[in-house]
Phi, psi and omega in degrees: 000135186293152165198166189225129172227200195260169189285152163324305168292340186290290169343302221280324176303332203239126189294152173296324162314323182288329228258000186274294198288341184291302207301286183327301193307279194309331173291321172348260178355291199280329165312299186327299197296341188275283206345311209289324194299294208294314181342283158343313149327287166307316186298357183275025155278280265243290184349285194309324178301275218284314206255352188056052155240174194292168163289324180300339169268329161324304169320303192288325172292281208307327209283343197309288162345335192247312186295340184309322193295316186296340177300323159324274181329309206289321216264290200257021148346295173258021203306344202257064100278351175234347156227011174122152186264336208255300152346313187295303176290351184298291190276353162315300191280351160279336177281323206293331177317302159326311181300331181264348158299288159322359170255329145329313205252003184310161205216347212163163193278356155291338197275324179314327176264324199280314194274344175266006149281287166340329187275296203286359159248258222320296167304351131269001164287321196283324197278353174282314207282327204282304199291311216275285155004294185287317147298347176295319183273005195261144170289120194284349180266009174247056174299165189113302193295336171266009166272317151323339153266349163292313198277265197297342190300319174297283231276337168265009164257326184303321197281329180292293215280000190281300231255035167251318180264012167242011163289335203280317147323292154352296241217013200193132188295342181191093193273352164313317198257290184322266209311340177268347174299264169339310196299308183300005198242308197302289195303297223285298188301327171286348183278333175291317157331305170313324194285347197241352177261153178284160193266147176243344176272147162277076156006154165180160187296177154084035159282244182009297202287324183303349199270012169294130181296130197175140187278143203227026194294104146324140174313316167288344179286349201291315179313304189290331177333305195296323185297312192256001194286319189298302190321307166332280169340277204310317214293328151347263157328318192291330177304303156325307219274308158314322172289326178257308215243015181297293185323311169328294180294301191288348159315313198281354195258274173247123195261346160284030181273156176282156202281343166293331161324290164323328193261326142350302158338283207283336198254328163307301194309309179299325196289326170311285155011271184306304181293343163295296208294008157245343165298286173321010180304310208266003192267161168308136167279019197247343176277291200305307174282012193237330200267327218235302187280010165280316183287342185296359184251333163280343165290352153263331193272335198258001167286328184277331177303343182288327202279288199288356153247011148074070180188108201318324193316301195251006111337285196292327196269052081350284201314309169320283199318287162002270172353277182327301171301291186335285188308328189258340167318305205278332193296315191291327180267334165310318212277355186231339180253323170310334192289304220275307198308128172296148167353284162307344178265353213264300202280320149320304173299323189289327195264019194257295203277327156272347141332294194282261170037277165296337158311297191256009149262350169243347162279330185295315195300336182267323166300329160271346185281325170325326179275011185243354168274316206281285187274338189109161159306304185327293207282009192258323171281336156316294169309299176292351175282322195300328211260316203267327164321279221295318165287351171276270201345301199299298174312312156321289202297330192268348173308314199277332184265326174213123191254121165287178207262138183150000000 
């Protein structure tokens, strides 16, 4: 297995104890921030309930969030290599606190978008600097471990914040509110943490001039990027399309279902997830991710038999199947483009790597809740399985054809 560990001088600066307690804290950060993403996803029924808008706005509140991030990503990406990680993330995590205030107090579906642009430039300024952080911190006698926390860290803050808020839809007097309330309590305290851990980045000038929109790839990193963006692409997507419009399908699939279901939907895929990406460990990553971007296609295919025999059972086990690919697909490719990247490079390639990503989890989704206003759920999940087929074909076929190392 490829691994990335912090450079020697970097080991010999940072005392050990500092360097045991930083790392749980920075997964922290990246748990919070996916969890805080995910929060949401249930609560878009009691929304839908409450203000009567469509799937397509349902679709337009999530992506608003994903695109804000990639505008992040794109801009500021590396900035915490040039002032530093624990300012970038101190404040990344004080605006996201802010965010979960405005989501509180929401009234309507501007404040609802106005608080999911806010989540998605604080969460993309915080995950580059947060992910790079965690290479910074790794222990050189555990190599592995922080690229094995990048690939899990996402799918178990998703997998945590979808299923706190759809116990808190259940159980809780005013679930609109408690959870973004706990997050914001949560984002404050971490921020203050941060502030107490040691810096690993050289400050250095040329913060302004980095804030140009621009891909940041290590050179070395570039082949495999290129090798893996259709698998990427699909495995997303498929993310998307469960994370806006999951809760939907299982209405329609069953509508006398309870409204904690919908959100379920979403909490099998992350939780699958979560358990591939620590199941690949021992596999190559170039297996693991081909393996992973393989399963999406019958995990799509028994999710769309679900919309079309109306039948939750194979929804969920779709969905699970989905999970499984998501997870072990994205561990093999981080596990193949981080590894290659220099110090200075690891938080550019990263935010690189959720670009593409973020990408391809928020535009098909605003396509598709558009193809579901127009045509229905149904023919709108027929189109995106097709789309997610065609691309793992693609992906597979250019893997097979040129194999990366790894």
């Amino acid at each position: 297995m490829l691994s990335v560990v912090a450079p020697p001088s970097l080991s010999r600066r940072l005392p050990r104890l500092a360097r045991r307690s930083a790392f749980p804290l920075h997964v922290s950060v990246l748990v919070g921030l996916l969890a805080a993403s995910s929060a949401p996803t249930p609560l878009y029924a009691l929304y839908q309930s409450a203000w009567h808008f469509s799937a397509m706005t349902v679709t337009v509140v999530f992506s608003a969030y994903a695109l804000a991030l990639l505008g992040a990503l794109l801009t500021a990406g590396s900035l915490s290599e040039h002032l530093g990680r624990r300012p970038v993330l101190a404040g990344s995590l004080l605006a996201e606190a802010a965010a979960m205030a405005v989501f509180a107090a929401a009234q309507g579906v501007t404040a609802l978008i106005a608080a999911r642009i806010l989540q998605g430039v604080a969460a993309g300024v915080a995950t580059g600097a947060a992910g790079a952080a965690l290479l910074d911190f790794e222990n050189p006698d555990r190599p592995g471990r922080a690229t094995l926390a990048n690939g899990v860290a996402p799918v178990a803050g998703m997998a945590t914040g979808v299923l706190a808020a759809t116990a808190l839809v259940q159980y809780a007097p005013a679930p609109t509110r408690t959870v973004y309330l706990l997050l914001l309590v949560l984002f404050t305290a971490q921020a203050a943490a941060v502030l107490l851990a040691s810096e690993t980045a050289h400050p250095h000038p040329g913060a302004w001039r980095s804030l140009r929109p621009g891909i940041a790839v290590a050179p070395a990193s570039r082949p495999a990027m290129r090798l893996l963006a259709p698998g990427v692409v699909a495995a997303w997507a498929l993310g998307g399309f469960y994370s806006s419009l999951g809760p939907s399908l299982a209405r329609l699939i069953a509508p006398h279902t309870s409204r904690a279901t919908g959100g379920l939907v979403f909490f099998t895929l992350t939780a699958a997830a979560g358990l591939a990406v620590h199941a690949a460990r021992p596999l190559p990553a170039r297996t693991a991710s081909s393996v992973g971007t393989a399963l999406l296609v019958p995990g799509a295919l028994l999710t769309l038999s679900g919309a079309q025999l109306h039948s939750l059972l194979a929804l969920f086990a779709g969905t699970a199947l989905a999970g499984t690919g998501f997870g072990a697909s994205t561990q093999g490719a981080l596990r193949l483009l981080l590894p290659p990247a220099a110090p200075d490079e690891r938080a550019g390639t990263l935010a690189a790597y959720y670009v593409l990503s973020y990408l391809a989890m928020s535009v098909p989704a605003v396509l598709a809740g558009l193809l579901t206003n127009l045509y229905g759920l149904q023919t709108a999940v027929v189109l995106y399985t097709v789309t997610v087929v065609a691309l793992t074909v693609i992906g597979l076929a250019r893997a097979v054809r040129r194999p990366t190392t790894g």
